[in-house]
N, C-alpha and C positions, 0 to 999 in steps of 0.2 A: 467294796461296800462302804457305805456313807451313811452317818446319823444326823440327825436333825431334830432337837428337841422343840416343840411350837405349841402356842396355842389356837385352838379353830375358831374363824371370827364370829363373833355372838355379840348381843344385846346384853348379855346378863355380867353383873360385875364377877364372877367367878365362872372359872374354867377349869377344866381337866389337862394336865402338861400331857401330850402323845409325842411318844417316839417317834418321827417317818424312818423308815429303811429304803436306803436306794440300793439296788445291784444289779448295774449292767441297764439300767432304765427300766428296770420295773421296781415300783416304788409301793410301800403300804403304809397306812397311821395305825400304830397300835397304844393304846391308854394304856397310860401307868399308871391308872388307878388318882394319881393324885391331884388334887382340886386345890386353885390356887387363887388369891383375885388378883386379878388382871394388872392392878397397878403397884402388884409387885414383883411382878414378873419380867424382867431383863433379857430380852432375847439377846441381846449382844453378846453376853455371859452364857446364857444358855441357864440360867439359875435363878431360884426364887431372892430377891432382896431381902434381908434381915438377922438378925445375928440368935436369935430364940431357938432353943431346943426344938423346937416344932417344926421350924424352918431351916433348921438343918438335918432333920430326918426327913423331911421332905423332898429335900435336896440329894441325898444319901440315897432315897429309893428310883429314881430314875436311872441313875449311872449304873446300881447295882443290876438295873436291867439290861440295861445297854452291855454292860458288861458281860451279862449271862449269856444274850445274845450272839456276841460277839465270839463267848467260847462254841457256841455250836456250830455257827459258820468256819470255826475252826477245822473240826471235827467234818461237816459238809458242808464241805465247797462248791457242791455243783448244784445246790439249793438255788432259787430265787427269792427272791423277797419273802414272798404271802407265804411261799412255805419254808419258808425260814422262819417265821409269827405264830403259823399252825403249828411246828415245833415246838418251837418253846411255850406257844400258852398249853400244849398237851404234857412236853413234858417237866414243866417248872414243878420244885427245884431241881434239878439233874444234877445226881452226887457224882462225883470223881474219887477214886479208889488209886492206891495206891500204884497197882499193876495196869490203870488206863496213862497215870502219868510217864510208870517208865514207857509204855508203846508210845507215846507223844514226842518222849524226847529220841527214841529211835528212829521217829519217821522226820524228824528236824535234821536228823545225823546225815537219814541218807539223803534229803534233800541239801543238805550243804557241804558234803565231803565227796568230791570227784575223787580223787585217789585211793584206789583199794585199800594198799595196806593201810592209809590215816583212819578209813572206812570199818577197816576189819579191824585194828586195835581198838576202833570206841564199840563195834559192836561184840568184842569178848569180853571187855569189863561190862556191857550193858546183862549180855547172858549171866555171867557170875552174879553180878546185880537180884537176877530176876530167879538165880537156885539158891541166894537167901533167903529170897519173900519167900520160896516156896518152901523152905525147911522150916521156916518160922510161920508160914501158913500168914503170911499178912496180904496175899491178894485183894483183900475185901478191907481195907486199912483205909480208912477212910481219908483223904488228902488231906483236910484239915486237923487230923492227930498225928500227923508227922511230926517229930523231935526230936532234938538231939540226942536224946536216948535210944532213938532207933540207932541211928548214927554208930555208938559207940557198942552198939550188939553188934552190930556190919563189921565194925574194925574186928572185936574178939574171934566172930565167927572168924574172920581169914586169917588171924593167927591159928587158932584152932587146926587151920587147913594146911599152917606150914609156910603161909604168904610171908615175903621177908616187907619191912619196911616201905621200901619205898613202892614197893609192888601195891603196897593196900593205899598206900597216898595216892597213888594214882587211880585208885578205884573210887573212894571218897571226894576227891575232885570230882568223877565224874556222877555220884550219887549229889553233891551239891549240885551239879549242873543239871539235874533233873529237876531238882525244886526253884531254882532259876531262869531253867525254859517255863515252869507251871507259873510263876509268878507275872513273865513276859508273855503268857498266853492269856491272862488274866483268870488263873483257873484259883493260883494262894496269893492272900497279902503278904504285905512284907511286914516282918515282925518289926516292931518299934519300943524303943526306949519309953519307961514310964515316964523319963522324962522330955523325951520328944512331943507325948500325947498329951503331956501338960500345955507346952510350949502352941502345938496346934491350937488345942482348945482356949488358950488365951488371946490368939489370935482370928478362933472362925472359923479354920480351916487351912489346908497347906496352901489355898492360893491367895493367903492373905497372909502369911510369914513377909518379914521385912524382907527384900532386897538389897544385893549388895552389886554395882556396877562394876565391870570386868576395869576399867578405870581407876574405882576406887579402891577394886581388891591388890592391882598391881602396885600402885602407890604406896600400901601397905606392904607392898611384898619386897618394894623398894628399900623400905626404913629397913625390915629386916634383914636385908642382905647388908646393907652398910653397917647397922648393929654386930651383927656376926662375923663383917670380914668374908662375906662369900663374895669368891671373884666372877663366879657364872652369875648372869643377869637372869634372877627371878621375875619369870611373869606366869600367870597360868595355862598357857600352853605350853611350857618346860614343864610343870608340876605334871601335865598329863601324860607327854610325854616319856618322862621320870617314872611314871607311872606304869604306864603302857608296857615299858621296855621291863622293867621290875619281875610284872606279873607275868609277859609274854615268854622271857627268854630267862628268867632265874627261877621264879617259882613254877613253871611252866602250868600256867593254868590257861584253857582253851579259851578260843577265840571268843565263842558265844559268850562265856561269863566277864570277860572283860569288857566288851562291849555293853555288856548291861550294868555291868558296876559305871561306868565313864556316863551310860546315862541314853545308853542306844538303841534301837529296838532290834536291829540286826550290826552285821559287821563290817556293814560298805564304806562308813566313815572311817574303822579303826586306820587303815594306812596311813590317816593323816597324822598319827599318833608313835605309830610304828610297828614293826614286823619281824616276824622271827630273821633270825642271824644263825651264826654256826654253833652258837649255846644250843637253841632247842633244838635245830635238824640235830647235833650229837645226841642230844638226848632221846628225842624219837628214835634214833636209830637205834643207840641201846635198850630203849626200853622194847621197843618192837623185837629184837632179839630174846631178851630175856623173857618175855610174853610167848616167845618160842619153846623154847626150852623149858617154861613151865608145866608149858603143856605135852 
């Protein structure tokens, strides 16, 4: 599927921004409602010019469509275009519930784990997962009131139940990884520092944050190692690296969430980064055991 924000050619200094949707060659213009004039409107960008509250709410409602969009094709896939439009202008706003996100991230599960048992260890933590919601009755939990408070009833509930330590860490992992598939599905934002939303807003917007060249960060990364006495050569592919290896094979957190912290939208890149060793195969094998015996 392919977006295309444009305007349609006219005589009049103002225009209406339309989405197009292409899937598979069939193609539709659907209006966003919003009316822009013409000579400030940057197709190369894809965004209206100007830095005014007006015109960043302007700017805001398009994507926020595109985006809506883009969740329901998630959802149906075997849609074409025009009814993928008919969709969403019938069903805008379409709420996500707490019990649609975990079935989203079960059906990522099975579509990215060939191996049974890696298969059936995420989908018994996903089941435990889904007889919290249900003793707590949060089925109908709206995605956007998810918090950490939920979080920390999930932990008590599985003491409650007798769950040792690391047995609920691994379950918590995988309830993060459900609001990390929602977030890569574009279903939640991502929460942000008040002082992040300053620093945007001083700036326009995130794609107007300064830049920092993979050159100029290394150089920097240089001074630091000679300052410190580090005898491995810092550059930022050792820091991801460093990284990768960290998260993959000491904290064992799965593949989809590292990928998305490094900045991915799936995990075909991560190999370049690194890959489980004989840390995590011991650890899946223990914990796959003990996920035995629990039950």
């Amino acid at each position: 599927m392919r977006f295309l924000f444009k305007l349609r050619p006219s005589p009049n200094p103002e225009a209406i921004v339309y989405l197009r949707i292409k899937i598979d060659g069939d193609t539709v213009d659907l209006s966003t409602g919003v009316r822009v004039p013409r000579v400030d409107w940057d197709q190369a960008r894809q965004k209206i010019n100007g830095r005014s509250v007006q015109v960043h709410d302007d700017n805001v409602e398009p994507e926020g469509i595109k985006a809506h969009i883009n969740r329901l094709f998630l959802l149906n896939q075997d849609l074409g275009a025009r009814e993928l439009a008919d969709l969403y202008q019938e069903k805008k706003p379409n709420q996500y519930f707490l019990g649609d996100l975990v079935d989203l991230f079960e059906k990522d599960c099975r579509a990215a784990y060939q191996n049974w048992e890696t298969l059936r260890t995420h989908l018994t933590r996903i089941n435990n997962i889904r007889q919290f919601i249900q003793d707590r009755k949060l089925q109908k939990l709206k995605a956007e009131q998810i918090n950490l408070g939920m979080a920390d009833d999930f932990v008590n509930w599985m003491k409650v139940k007798g769950r040792d330590h690391q047995y609920i860490v691994r379950h918590t992992q995988s309830l993060k990884s459900i609001t990390v598939a929602s977030v890569r599905h574009q279903i939640l934002d991502v929460a942000l520092h008040p002082k992040v939303l300053i620093l945007i807003d001083k700036y326009g917007g995130v794609e107007n944050l300064p830049k920092i060249s993979n050159g100029t960060y290394n150089k920097a990364l240089k001074q630091i190692q000679y300052t410190a006495g580090i005898e491995v050569k810092l550059t930022t592919k050792i820091g991801r690296k460093t990284f990768t290896d960290i998260m993959l094979n000491e904290m064992h957190i799965s593949e989809e969430a590292v990928a998305a912290m490094l900045g991915y939208s799936s995990t075909r890149m991560l190999k370049y980064y690194g890959q489980a060793d004989n840390r995590r195969i011991a650890h899946e094998v223990n914990a796959t055991k003990w996920d035995k015996l629990k039950q």
